[in-house]
Structure formats: structure tokens, C-alpha cells
GURO-575095 format. One record per residue (C-alpha): residue in three letters; chain; x, y negated, z. Coordinates in steps of 0.2 Angstrom, whole numbers, padded with zeros to 4 digits, always signed. Layout:
<nodes>
   type   mol    east   north      up
    ALA     A       X       Y       Z
...
</nodes>
This chain:
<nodes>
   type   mol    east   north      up
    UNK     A   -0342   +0326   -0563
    UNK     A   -0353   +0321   -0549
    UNK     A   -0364   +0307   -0553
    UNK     A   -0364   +0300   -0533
    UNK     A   -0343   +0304   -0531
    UNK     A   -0327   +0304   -0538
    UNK     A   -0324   +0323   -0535
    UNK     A   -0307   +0332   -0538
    UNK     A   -0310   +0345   -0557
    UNK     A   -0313   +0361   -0546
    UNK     A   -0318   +0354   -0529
    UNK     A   -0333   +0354   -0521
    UNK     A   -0344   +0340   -0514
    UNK     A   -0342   +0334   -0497
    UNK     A   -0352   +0321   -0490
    UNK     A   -0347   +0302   -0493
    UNK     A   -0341   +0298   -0474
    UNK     A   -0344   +0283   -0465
    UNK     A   -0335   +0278   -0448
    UNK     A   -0340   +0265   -0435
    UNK     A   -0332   +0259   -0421
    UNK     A   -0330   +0243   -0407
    UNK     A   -0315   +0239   -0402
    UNK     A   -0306   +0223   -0391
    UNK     A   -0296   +0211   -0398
    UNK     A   -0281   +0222   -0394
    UNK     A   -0288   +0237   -0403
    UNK     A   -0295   +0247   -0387
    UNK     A   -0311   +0255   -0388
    UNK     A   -0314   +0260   -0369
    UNK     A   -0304   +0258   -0352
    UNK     A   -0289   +0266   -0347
    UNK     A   -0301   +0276   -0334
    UNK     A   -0315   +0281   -0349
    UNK     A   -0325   +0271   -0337
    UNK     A   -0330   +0257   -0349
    UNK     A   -0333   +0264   -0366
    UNK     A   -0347   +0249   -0371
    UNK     A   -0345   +0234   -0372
    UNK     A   -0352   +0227   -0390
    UNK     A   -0365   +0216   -0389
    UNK     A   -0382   +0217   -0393
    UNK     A   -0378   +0214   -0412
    UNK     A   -0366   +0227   -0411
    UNK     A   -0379   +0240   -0403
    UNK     A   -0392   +0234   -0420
    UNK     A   -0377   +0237   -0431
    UNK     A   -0375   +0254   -0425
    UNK     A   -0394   +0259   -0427
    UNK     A   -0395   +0250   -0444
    UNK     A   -0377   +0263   -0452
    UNK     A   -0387   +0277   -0443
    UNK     A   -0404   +0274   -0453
    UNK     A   -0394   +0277   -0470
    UNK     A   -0385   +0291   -0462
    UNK     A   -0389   +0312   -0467
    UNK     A   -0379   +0318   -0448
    UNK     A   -0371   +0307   -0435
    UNK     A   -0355   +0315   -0430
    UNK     A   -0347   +0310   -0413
    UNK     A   -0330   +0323   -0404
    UNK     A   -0333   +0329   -0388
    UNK     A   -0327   +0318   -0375
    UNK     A   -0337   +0305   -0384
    UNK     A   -0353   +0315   -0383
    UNK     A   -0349   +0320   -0363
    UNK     A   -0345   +0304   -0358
    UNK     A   -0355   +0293   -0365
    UNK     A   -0374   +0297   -0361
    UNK     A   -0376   +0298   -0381
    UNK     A   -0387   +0308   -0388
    UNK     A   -0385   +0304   -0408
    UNK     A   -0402   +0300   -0413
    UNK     A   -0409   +0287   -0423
    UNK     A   -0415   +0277   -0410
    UNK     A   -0431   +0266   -0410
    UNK     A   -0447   +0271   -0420
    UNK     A   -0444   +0255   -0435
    UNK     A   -0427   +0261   -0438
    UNK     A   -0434   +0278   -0439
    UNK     A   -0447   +0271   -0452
    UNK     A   -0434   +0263   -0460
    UNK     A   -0425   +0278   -0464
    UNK     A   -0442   +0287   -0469
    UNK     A   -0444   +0271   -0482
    UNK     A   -0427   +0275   -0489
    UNK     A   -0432   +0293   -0490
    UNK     A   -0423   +0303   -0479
    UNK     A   -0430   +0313   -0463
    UNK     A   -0435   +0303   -0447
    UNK     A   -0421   +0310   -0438
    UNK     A   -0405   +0314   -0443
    UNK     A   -0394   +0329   -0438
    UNK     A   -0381   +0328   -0425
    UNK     A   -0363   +0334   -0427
    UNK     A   -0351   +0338   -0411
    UNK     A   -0331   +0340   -0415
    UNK     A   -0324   +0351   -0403
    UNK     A   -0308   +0362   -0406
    UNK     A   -0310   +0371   -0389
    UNK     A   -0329   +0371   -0388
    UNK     A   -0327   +0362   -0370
    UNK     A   -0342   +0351   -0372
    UNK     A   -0351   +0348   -0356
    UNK     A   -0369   +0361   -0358
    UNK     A   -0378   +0346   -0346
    UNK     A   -0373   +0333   -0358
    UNK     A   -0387   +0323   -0361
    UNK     A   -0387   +0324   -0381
    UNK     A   -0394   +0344   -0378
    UNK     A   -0408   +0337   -0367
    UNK     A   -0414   +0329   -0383
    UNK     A   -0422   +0340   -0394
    UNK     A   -0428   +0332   -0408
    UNK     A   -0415   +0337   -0422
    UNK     A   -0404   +0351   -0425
    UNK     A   -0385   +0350   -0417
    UNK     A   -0371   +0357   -0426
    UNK     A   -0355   +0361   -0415
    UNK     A   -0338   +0362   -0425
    UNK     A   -0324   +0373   -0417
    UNK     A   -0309   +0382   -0420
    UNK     A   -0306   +0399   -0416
    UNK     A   -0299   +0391   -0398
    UNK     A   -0317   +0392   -0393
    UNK     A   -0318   +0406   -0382
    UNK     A   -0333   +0416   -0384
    UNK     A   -0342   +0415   -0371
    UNK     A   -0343   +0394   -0374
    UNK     A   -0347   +0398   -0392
    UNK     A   -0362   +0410   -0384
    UNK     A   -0365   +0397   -0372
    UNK     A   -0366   +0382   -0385
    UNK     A   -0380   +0394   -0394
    UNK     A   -0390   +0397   -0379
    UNK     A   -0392   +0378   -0378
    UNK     A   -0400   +0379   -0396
    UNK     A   -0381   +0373   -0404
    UNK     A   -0379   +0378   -0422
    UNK     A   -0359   +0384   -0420
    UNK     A   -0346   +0382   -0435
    UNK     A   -0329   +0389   -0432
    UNK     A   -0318   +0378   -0445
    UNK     A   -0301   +0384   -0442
    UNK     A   -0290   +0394   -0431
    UNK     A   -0280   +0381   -0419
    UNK     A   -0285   +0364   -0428
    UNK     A   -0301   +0360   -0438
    UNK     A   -0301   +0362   -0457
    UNK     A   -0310   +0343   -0460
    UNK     A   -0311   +0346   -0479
    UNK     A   -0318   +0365   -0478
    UNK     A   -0332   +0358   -0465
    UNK     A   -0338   +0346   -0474
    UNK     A   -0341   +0355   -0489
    UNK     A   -0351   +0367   -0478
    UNK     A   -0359   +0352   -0471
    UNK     A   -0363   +0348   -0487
    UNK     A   -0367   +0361   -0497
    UNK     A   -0379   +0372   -0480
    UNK     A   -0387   +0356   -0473
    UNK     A   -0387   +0345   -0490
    UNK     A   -0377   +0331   -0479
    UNK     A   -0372   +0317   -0492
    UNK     A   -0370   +0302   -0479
    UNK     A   -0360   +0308   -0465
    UNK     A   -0358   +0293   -0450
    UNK     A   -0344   +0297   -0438
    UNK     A   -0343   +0287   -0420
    UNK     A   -0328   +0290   -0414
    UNK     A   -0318   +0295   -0403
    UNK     A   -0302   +0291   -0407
    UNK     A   -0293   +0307   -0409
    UNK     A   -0308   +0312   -0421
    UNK     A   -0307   +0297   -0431
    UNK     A   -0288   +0299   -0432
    UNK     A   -0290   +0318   -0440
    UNK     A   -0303   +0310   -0451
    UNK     A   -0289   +0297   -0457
    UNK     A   -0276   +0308   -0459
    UNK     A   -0287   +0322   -0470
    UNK     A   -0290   +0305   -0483
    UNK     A   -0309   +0309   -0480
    UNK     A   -0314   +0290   -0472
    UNK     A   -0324   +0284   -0486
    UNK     A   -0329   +0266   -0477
    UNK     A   -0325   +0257   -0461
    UNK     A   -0336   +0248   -0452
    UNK     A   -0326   +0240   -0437
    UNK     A   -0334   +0227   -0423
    UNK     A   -0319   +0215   -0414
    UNK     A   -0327   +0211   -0397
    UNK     A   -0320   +0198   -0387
    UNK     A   -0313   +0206   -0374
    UNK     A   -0295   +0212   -0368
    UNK     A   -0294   +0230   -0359
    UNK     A   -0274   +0232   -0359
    UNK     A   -0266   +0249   -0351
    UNK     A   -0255   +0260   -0362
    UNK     A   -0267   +0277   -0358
    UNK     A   -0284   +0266   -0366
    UNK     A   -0288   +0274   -0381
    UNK     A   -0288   +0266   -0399
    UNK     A   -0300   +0268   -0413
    UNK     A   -0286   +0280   -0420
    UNK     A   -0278   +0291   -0407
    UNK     A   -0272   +0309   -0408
    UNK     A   -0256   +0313   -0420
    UNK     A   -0254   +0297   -0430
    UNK     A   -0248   +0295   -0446
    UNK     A   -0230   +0296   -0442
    UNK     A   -0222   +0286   -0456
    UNK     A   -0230   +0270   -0465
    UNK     A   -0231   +0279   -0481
    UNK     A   -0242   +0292   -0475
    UNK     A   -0254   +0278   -0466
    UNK     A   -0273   +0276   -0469
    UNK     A   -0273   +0264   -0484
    UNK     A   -0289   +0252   -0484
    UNK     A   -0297   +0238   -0491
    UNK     A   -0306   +0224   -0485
    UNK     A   -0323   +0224   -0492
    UNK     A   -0332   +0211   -0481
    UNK     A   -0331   +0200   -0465
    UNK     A   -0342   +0190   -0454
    UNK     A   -0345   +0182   -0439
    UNK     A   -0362   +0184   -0426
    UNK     A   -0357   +0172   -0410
    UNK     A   -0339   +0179   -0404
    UNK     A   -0339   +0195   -0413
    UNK     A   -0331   +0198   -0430
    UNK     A   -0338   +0214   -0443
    UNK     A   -0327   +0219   -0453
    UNK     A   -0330   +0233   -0467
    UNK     A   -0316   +0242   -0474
    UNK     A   -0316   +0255   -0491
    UNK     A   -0303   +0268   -0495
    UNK     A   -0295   +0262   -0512
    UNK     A   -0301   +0268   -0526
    UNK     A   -0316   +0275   -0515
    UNK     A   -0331   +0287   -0524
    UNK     A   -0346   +0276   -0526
    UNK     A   -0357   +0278   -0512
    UNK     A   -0374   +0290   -0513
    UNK     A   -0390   +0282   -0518
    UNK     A   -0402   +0287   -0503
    UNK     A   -0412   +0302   -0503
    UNK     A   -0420   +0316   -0493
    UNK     A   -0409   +0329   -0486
    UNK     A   -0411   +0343   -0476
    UNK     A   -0421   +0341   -0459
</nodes>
């Protein structure tokens, strides 16, 4: 057995994944229009920067990465130290889910070279955007022929990059794949206050859905507090593996 997980007899390692999200009061994490896609405060923004300085790879889907202006990195030079104290590289890999392979090439994430980018597709992707992704310096992973295989790609995450802490931003139908493959280890979720409305806003957990209580996401509260009118919640799977001890993995 695997002295940092609760592993399956058989099964190989993945990493232990981490998810963080912002969301309103009534559970939307951008506007209808993807216009407004942050609003946390600047806690929230410290919070974000802090899970990523104990993070292996930031993973983020595509929409997220294209719409956003992200570009996955570690952000200033003392959480970069940070993570450099707790012995891991000074800048983490970055991870793009995308079952098409219709990530925007201008996006700004590819302007920033400082880390490897990974791209995990399906067999959807048509070549040339697979050809297209490497020409912008992309490592591409097809995971599956119309959907992603979550589990198979995180073993490979794990066992060709040496991921052990894997922190996934969203967006929503991402998170709800995650949820539905059991493979959300901890949920850290930020309740702005802030009401967006509108039936087409998208949730911290969109795509399929569970479908029937009995197949829902299962979590428990581990802790919760207050900073000015924001609440931070952390969630843990039950039963969850413990998490890794921080070391160095794979720059």
C-alpha cells in the first residue's frame, strides 16, 4: 500500500486532487454572458495563490483558460519561494482539459513560458488542432475517444510528470466530470457576497450532473471561516486518502 494514499489492491497512483472555486451566494461562479468571471475579493485572489504554492500542476478546462486571461502560474516571487521552501519546483506545470482541442492558440496562458503545458483531449481533437497545440510548445495527451478517461490521465499524470498534488480551477463542466469519476480529494470553496441570477450562469458543477441523489458527490465539512463578507469553506471526500507530504516533483 502507498504510504501517502489509500490506493485500490491493483490500482495505480494518481495524484491526490484538490479543487478551488468562488462562487455567489446563489452558487454562480460567472455571469450569464461569461463576461464576469471574478469577483472574489482580494483574500480570495491570496487564497488562490497560497493552494497553488502546495500544488505539483494547476489544471484549469478550456473555456476557463480562453476566457479568462489565466495563465496557471504560481504568481508572485514569495509564493514562488514558498513553494521552493516546501520543496517543490518554483513553478508548477499547467494542465488544459479540452475534449475537442478548441482552446483559443492566442490565449494568454501560451504567451507565458515559464512551465511545461500539458493539453488533455480525446480523439475529438482533430489533427491538425492537436498539430497546432504542439506548434505552440503543448505537450498533447489524448485520454479517450469521445469523453476524457479522468482516472487513466491521472495516472499518467502521475506516474510521466510525477504529479502528487493536482489543483483544479474549474470551470464548471470540468469540476463536474471530476465529481462524477469520485476523484475530488478536497474542496476548497469561497461564498462571495454577491447575487448573479440567470438560468444559462454557470455553477461550480455543470455539465451532466449526477442524475439521482444516490450517485451525488458525497462530502464533508472539514472547516469554515469568515474574512469580512466572504465565508471559506473546505470540504473532504469521506473516507478521503491522507493527503501527500510535500516534495519535489518533476519541473
Amino acid at each position: 500500500m502507498n504510504k501517502t494514499r489509500m490506493t485500490p489492491r491493483g490500482a495505480a497512483p494518481r495524484p491526490f486532487v484538490l479543487m478551488n472555486m468562488a462562487m455567489t451566494a446563489d452558487g454562480k461562479i460567472a455571469t450569464a454572458n461569461r463576461v464576469v468571471s471574478s469577483f472574489g475579493s482580494r483574500r480570495d485572489q491570496e487564497h488562490l495563490y497560497e493552494l497553488r504554492a502546495t500544488a505539483d500542476a494547476v489544471m484549469a478546462g478550456a473555456r476557463t483558460a480562453d476566457l479568462n486571461a489565466v495563465h496557471l502560474g504560481p504568481g508572485a516571487l514569495k509564493y514562488r519561494r514558498l513553494r521552493q521552501r516546501r520543496g517543490l519546483a518554483e513553478f508548477n506545470l499547467r494542465i488544459i482539459v479540452s475534449r475537442t482541442g478548441s482552446v483559443n492558440p492566442a490565449a494568454r496562458i501560451f504567451q507565458h513560458t515559464f512551465s511545461p503545458i500539458l493539453v488533455l483531449t480525446t480523439q475529438r481533437a482533430p489533427a491538425r488542432r492537436r498539430a497546432r497545440l504542439r506548434a505552440l510548445g503543448a505537450e498533447v495527451r489524448v485520454c479517450g475517444a469521445k469523453e476524457i478517461n479522468f482516472p487513466a490521465a491521472l495516472r499518467w499524470l502521475r506516474r510521466q510528470w510525477g504529479i502528487k498534488r493536482l489543483l483544479c480551477e474549474g470551470g464548471g463542466e470540468l469540476a463536474d466530470a471530476l465529481f462524477r469519476a469520485g476523484l475530488v480529494d478536497e474542496l476548497h470553496l469561497t461564498v462571495c457576497p454577491r447575487i448573479f441570477g440567470g438560468r444559462a450562469a454557470p455553477t461550480i458543477a455543470d455539465g451532466r450532473g449526477a442524475g439521482a441523489l444516490a450517485r451525488a458527490a458525497r462530502l464533508e465539512l472539514h472547516s469554515a471561516r469568515r474574512a469580512g463578507d466572504e465565508m471559506f469553506f473546505v470540504y473532504r471526500a469521506p473516507k478521503r486518502r491522507a493527503t501527500p507530504r510535500l516534495g519535489r516533483g518533476k519541473p
